[in-house]
N, C-alpha and C positions, 0 to 999 in steps of 0.2 A: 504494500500500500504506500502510496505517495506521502510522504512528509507531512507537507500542509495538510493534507484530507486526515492525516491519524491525529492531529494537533487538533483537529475540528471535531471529529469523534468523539475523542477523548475527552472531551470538552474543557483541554487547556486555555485552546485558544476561541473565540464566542463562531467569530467567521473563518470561509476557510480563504475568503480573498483577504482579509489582514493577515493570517495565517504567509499564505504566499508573499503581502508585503512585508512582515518579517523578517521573511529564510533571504527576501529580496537584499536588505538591509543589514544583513546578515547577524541579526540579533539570536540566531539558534543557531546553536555548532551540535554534532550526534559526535559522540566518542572522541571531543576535543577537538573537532576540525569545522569549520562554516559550512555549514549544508545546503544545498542547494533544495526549490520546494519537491522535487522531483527526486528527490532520495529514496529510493526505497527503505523502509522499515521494520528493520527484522525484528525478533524477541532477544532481550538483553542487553539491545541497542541504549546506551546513556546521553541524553538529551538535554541539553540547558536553551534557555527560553530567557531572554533579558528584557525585564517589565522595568521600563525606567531606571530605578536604584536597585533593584531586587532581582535575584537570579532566582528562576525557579528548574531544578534538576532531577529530575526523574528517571528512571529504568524502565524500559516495557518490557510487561510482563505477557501480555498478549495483543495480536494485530488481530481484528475483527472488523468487518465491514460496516456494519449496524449494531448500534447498542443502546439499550432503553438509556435515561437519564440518570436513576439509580445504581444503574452497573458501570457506569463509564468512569469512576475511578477502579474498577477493577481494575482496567488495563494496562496500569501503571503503578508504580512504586515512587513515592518522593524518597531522594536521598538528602539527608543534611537537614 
C-alpha cells in the first residue's frame, strides 16, 4: 500500500492529499530516510510524521486496505 493512502487509513494523517503534501515536503522519513508518497508499506516498517514541533513515530504492525475507525490504531504501534 502506498504511503500516503496507509497515513490516511490509519488515521494519522485526516486526508490522504495532505498526507501526499507531507511525504511532498518531506516531513515523513520510513526507516530514517525521506519517503516519497508512493513508498510502498511493508509491516515493521518505522515511520516518523513531523507535526510542527512534534515528531510522531510509529511501527506498522499491519497494512490493511479498509479499516472501521475503532480498529485503525491497530495498525500501528507508537514508539517513544
Amino acid at each position: 500500500m502506498r504511503l500516503d493512502k496507509y497515513l490516511k487509513v490509519s488515521r494519522i494523517i485526516k486526508r490522504r492529499t495532505v498526507a501526499n503534501d507531507a511525504c511532498d515536503a518531506a516531513h515523513v522519513t520510513v526507516n530514517g530516510r525521506p519517503a516519497k508518497a508512493s513508498y510502498d508499506v511493508k509491516e515493521n516498517d518505522i515511520i516518523e510524521v513531523g507535526f510542527g514541533n512534534r515528531t510522531l513515530k510509529v511501527r506498522v504492525l499491519s497494512v490493511k486496505e479498509t479499516v472501521g475507525k475503532a480498529d485503525a490504531a491497530g495498525l500501528y504501534e507508537v514508539i517513544e
